[in-house]
C-alpha positions in Angstrom: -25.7 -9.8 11.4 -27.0 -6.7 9.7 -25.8 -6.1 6.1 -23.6 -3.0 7.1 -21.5 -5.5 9.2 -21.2 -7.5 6.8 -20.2 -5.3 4.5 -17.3 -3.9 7.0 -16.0 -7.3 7.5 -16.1 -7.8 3.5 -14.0 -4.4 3.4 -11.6 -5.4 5.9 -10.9 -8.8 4.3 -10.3 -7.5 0.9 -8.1 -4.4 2.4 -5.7 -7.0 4.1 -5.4 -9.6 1.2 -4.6 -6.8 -1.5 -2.0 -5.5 0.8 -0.7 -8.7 0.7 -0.8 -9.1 -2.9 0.8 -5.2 -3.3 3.4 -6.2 -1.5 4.3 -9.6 -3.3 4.4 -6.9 -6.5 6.4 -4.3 -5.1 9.0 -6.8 -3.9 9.0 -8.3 -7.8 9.3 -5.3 -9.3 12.0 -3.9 -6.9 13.8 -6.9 -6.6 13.9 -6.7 -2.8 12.6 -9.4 -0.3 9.1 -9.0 1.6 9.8 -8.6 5.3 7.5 -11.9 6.7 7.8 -9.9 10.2 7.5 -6.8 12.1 8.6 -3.6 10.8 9.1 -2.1 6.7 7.0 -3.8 4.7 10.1 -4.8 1.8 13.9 -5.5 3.0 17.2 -6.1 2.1 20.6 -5.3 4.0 20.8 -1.6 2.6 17.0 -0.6 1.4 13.7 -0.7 3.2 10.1 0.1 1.7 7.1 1.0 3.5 3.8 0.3 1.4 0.5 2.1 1.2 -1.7 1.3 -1.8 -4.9 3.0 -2.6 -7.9 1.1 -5.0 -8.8 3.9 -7.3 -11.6 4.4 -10.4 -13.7 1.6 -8.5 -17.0 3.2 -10.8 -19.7 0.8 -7.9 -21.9 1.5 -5.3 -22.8 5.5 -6.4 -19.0 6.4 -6.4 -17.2 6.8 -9.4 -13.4 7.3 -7.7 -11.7 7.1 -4.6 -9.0 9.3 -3.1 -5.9 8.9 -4.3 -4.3 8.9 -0.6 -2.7 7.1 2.1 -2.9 6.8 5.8 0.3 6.4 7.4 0.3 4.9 11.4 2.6 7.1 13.4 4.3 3.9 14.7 5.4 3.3 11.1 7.1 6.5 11.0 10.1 5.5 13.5 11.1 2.3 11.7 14.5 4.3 10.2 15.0 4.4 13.9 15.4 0.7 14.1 16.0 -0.7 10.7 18.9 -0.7 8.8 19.8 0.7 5.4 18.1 3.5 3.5 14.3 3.8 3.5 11.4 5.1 1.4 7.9 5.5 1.0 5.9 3.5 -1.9 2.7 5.0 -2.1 0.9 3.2 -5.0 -2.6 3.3 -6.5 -4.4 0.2 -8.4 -6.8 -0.9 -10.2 -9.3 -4.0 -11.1 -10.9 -5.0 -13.4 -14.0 -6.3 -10.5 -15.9 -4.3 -8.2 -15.2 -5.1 -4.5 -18.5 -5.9 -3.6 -18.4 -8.9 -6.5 -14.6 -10.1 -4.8 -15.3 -13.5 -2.9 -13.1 -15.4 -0.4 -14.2 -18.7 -0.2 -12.8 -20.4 3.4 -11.2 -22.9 1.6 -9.0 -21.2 -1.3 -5.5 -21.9 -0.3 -3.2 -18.4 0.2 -1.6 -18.8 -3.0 -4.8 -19.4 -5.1 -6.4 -16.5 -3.2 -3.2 -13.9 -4.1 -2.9 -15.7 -7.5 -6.6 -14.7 -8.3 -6.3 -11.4 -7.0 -3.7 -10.4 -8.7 -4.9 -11.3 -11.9 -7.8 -8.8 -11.7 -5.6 -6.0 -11.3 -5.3 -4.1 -14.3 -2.4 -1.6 -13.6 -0.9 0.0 -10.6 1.1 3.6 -10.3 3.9 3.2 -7.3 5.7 6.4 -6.4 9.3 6.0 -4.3 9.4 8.7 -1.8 12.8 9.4 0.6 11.9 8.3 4.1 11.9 12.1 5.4 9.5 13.2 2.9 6.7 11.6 5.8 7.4 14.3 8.2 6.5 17.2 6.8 3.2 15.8 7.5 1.2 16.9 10.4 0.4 13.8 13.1 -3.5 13.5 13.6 -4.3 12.2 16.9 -7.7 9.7 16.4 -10.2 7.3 18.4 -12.9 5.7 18.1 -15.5 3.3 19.9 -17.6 0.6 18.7 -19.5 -2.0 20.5 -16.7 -4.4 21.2 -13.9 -1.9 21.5 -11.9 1.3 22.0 -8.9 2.8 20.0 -6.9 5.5 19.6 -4.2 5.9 16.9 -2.1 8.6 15.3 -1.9 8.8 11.6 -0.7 11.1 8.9 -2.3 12.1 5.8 -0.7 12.0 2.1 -2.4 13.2 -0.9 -0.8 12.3 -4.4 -0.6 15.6 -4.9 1.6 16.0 -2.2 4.4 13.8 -3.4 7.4 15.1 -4.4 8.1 15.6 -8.3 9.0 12.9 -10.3 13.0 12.1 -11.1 12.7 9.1 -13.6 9.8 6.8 -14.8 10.3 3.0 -15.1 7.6 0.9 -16.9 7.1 -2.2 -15.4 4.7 -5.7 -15.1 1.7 -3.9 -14.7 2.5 -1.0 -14.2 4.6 2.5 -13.4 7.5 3.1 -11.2 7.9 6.7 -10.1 11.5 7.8 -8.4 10.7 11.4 -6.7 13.6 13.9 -5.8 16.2 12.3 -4.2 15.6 8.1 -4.5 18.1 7.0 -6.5 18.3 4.3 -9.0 20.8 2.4 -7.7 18.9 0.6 -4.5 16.8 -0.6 -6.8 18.1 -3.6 -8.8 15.2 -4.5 -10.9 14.2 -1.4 -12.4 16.1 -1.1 -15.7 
């Protein structure tokens, strides 16, 4: 397998396991449950939470930061449509403390060890609570691609930090920052104190 490959697989891996680990936080922090299913990533009866992270100030491999954005799938975009309650956006950044390339998943780490040792390299996250509408003011980009073993095609949607609305009220938390923007009120949120 040449060492590009490898390297995409490596990426992949450690993309879906911290999403999985962002998630577990968010739903701490919020005091909402993680949806196990289809559909917003945290839910209760009234509130639902779509998560993007970004890694940032990863200082490896001849770059010294990444983008602080988030890809958004268009599909995403329509789950007010069939969900109930109230949702928002959490578009979060992080931090750790070890270079990807120097992350390992050995095959047989149980889930719980695996998240439990990933989160403990994370040095802080930043997680900004948008209102659900905020999404569309974004233009849909229509994508697709080909490799060796497949075709796709995808529509996403682009956010840039600086993009976000402004800032309402500031919550420090395990970790971390909360951000409410414009409009996302307190209330929903039972943890944040």
């Amino acid at each position: 397998m040449p060492l590009n490959s490898q390297k995409c697989n490596h990426a992949k891996k450690f993309n879906s396991y911290m999403s999985l680990v962002n998630e577990i936080w968010v739903s701490e922090i919020l005091g909402i449950e993680r949806n196990q299913g289809k559909g917003p990533d945290i839910t209760n009866s009234g509130t639902f939470v779509e998560v993007k992270f970004s890694l940032i100030n990863q200082k490896q491999e001849n770059q010294s930061n990444y983008p602080k954005a988030w890809t958004v799938q268009e599909h995403q975009t329509e789950y007010e449509k069939y969900w109930a309650g109230q949702g928002f956006w959490g578009f979060g950044i992080y931090e750790l403390m070890t270079p990807v390339s120097q992350i390992t998943f050995p095959e047989s780490e149980s889930y719980e060890t695996r998240n439990k040792r990933l989160e403990n390299i994370v040095t802080r996250r930043t997680l900004y609570l948008t209102p659900w509408s905020f999404i569309y003011k974004f233009r849909p980009h229509e994508t697709q691609g080909e490799t060796k073993l497949s075709k796709w095609e995808n529509v996403f949607r682009y956010v840039k930090l600086t993009n976000l609305p402004k800032t309402r009220k500031t919550y420090p938390v395990t970790k971390g920052l909360v951000h409410l923007t414009k409009k996302v009120p307190d209330y929903l949120f039972p943890n944040l104190k």
